[in-house]
N, C-alpha and C positions, 0 to 999 in steps of 0.2 A: 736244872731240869730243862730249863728255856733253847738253852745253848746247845744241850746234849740232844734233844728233839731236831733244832738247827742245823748242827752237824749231821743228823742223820739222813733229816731229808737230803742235803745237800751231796752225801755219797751216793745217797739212791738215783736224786736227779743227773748225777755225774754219769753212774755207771749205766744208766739209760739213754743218757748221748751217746755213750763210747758203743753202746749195741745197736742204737741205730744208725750209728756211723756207718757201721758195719754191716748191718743186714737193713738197709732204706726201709722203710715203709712201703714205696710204690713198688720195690723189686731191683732199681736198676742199683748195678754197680758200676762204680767211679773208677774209671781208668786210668785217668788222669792224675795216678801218682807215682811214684816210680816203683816202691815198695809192689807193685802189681804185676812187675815185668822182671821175668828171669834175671834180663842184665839191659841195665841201661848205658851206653856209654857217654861218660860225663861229658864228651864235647856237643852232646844236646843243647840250645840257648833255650832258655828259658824265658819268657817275657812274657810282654803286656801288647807288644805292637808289631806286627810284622810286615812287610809290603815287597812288590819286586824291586831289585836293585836296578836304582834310576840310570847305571849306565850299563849293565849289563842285565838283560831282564829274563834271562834265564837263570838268573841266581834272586836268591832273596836276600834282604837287608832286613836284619834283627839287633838289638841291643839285651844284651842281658839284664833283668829287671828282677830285683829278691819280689816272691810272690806273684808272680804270671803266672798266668794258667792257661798259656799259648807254647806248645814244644816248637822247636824249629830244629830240623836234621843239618843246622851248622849252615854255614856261606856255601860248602860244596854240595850237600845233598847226597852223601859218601859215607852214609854209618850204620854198622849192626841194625838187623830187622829187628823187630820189639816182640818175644812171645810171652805172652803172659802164661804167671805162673799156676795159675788156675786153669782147672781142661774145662770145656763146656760142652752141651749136648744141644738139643731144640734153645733158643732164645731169639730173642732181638738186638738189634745191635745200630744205635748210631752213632756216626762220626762226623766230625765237620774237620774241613781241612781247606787248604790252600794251597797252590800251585806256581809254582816258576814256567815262565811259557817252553813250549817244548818238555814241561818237566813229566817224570813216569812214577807212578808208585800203585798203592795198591791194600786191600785188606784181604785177608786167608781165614775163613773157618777151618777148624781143625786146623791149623796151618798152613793146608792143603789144596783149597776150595779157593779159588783166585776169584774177587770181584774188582777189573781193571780200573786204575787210577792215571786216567793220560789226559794232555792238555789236545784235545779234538776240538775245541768250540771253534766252530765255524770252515768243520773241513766237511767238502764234497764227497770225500770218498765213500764208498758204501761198507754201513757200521758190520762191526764184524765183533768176535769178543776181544779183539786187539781197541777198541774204543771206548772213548769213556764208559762205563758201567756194566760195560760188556762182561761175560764169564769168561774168563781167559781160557786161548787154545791149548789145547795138547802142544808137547812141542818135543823134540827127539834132542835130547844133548850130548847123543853118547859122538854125534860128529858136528861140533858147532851145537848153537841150540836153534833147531829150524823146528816153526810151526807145522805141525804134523796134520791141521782141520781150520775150522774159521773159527774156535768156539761158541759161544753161543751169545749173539747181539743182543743190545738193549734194545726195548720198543722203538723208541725216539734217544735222539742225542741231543739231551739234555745239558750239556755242561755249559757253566759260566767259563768268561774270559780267566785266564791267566790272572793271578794279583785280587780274585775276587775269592770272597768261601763260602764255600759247596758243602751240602748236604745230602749226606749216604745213608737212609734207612734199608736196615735189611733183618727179615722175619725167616728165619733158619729152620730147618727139620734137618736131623740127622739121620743118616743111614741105619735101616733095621738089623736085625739080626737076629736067629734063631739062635737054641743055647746049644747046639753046635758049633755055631761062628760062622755057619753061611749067611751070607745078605738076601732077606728077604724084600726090603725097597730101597731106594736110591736115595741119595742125599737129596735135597729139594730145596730151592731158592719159594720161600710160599709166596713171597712178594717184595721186592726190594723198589725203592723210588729214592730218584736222585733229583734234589731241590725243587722237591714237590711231585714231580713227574714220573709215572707208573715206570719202569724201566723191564720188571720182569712179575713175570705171577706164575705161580705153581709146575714153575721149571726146575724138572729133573735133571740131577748131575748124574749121567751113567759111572763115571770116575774122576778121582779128583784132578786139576788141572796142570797147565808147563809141564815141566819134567814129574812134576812127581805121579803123574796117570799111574805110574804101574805099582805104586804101595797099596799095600796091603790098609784100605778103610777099618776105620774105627765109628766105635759108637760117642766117644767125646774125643777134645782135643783144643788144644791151644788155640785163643784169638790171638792173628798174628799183624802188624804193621807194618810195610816195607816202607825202608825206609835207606835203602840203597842204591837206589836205580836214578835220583833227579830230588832235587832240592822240592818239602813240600814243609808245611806247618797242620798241626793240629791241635783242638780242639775239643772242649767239647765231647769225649771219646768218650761210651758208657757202653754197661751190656744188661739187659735183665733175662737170666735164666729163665727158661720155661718151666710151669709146673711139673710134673711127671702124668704123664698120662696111666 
């Protein structure tokens, strides 16, 4: 009877891990598996360590390590963006990541919604959404892909050097909608802050960013990670759904 009580607590205790695994307690979910993302392509390094390569330091130096919980987009910086297999609506969303100097990348709500990932620290030029943490511009690809506006700049330019990792919070609203399928308000950044530092608060997106301005908005949609444009490492990557209003 001992055993049989034993065994039982013991499935109960189990299958109470396996649903909080699943559904956390505090709300956030864990990005950082692969199982999360439509398609991962296996030449992601996986590790424990990453830093810029000491002779070329627009590239990173990674070692593959079983059990790292640090992606790295390879020595080039050259692979499939990451969309996860889950669509979201209103949430939160952070990441921590790392940089090759010169390097470019970036995260997309709904896929769509560009919050910029560039190595800007310590540039004079006047912030634009082309800059770190900036809302990326509109941009016309149908001749070349040319900036079509400035998009929308961060407060301050926040970013660390090259080789160091950065922290993206960003608090989302998504686009309304009547049961028509007209848009009643705009997508909204309600406050995002990069390594502490306020970058945006209760800034409207009139349409989503780069080339994709002219799709057709949604009420959810894929957290996306570039992960093509400049060698970067992440971290750290979670999201917690918002309640339902």
């Amino acid at each position: 009877m001992r055993l049989l009580l034993a065994t039982t607590f013991l499935l109960l205790a189990t299958a109470t891990a396996v649903v909080s695994a699943e559904k956390p307690a505090d709300g956030w979910i864990d990005l950082m598996k692969a199982d999360a993302w439509k398609k991962m392509d296996p030449k992601w390094i996986i590790t424990d360590e990453v830093k810029l390569n000491a002779e070329k330091t627009n590239r990173l130096a990674a070692t593959a390590k079983e059990g790292g919980t640090i992606w790295v987009n390879a020595d080039t910086g050259r692979l499939p963006d990451l969309y996860t297999k889950q669509n979201f609506g209103d949430c939160e969303v952070h990441v921590e990541f790392l940089i090759a100097k010169g390097s470019n990348a970036g995260i997309k709500l709904h896929g769509v919604y560009e919050v910029q990932i560039l190595d800007t620290f310590g540039s004079k030029k006047k912030l634009s959404g082309d800059s770190m943490g900036g809302i990326y511009p509109r941009a016309d690809a149908s001749k070349g892909y040319k900036h079509i506006d400035d998009g929308i700049a961060p407060k301050v330019n926040a970013a660390k050097p090259a080789g160091e990792w950065q922290t993206l919070d960003v608090v989302w609203k998504s686009p309304r909608f009547n049961d028509k399928g007209e848009k009643t308000s705009d997508a909204m950044v309600v406050k995002a802050t990069l390594n502490g530092e306020l970058i945006h608060e209760n800034q409207e997106l009139k349409t989503p960013t780069g080339a994709n301005w002219t799709l057709k908005e949604t009420a959810t949609g894929p957290f996306m990670l570039q992960a093509d444009h400049g060698p970067v490492a992440f971290r750290n990557v979670k999201i917690k759904p918002a309640k339902k209003e």
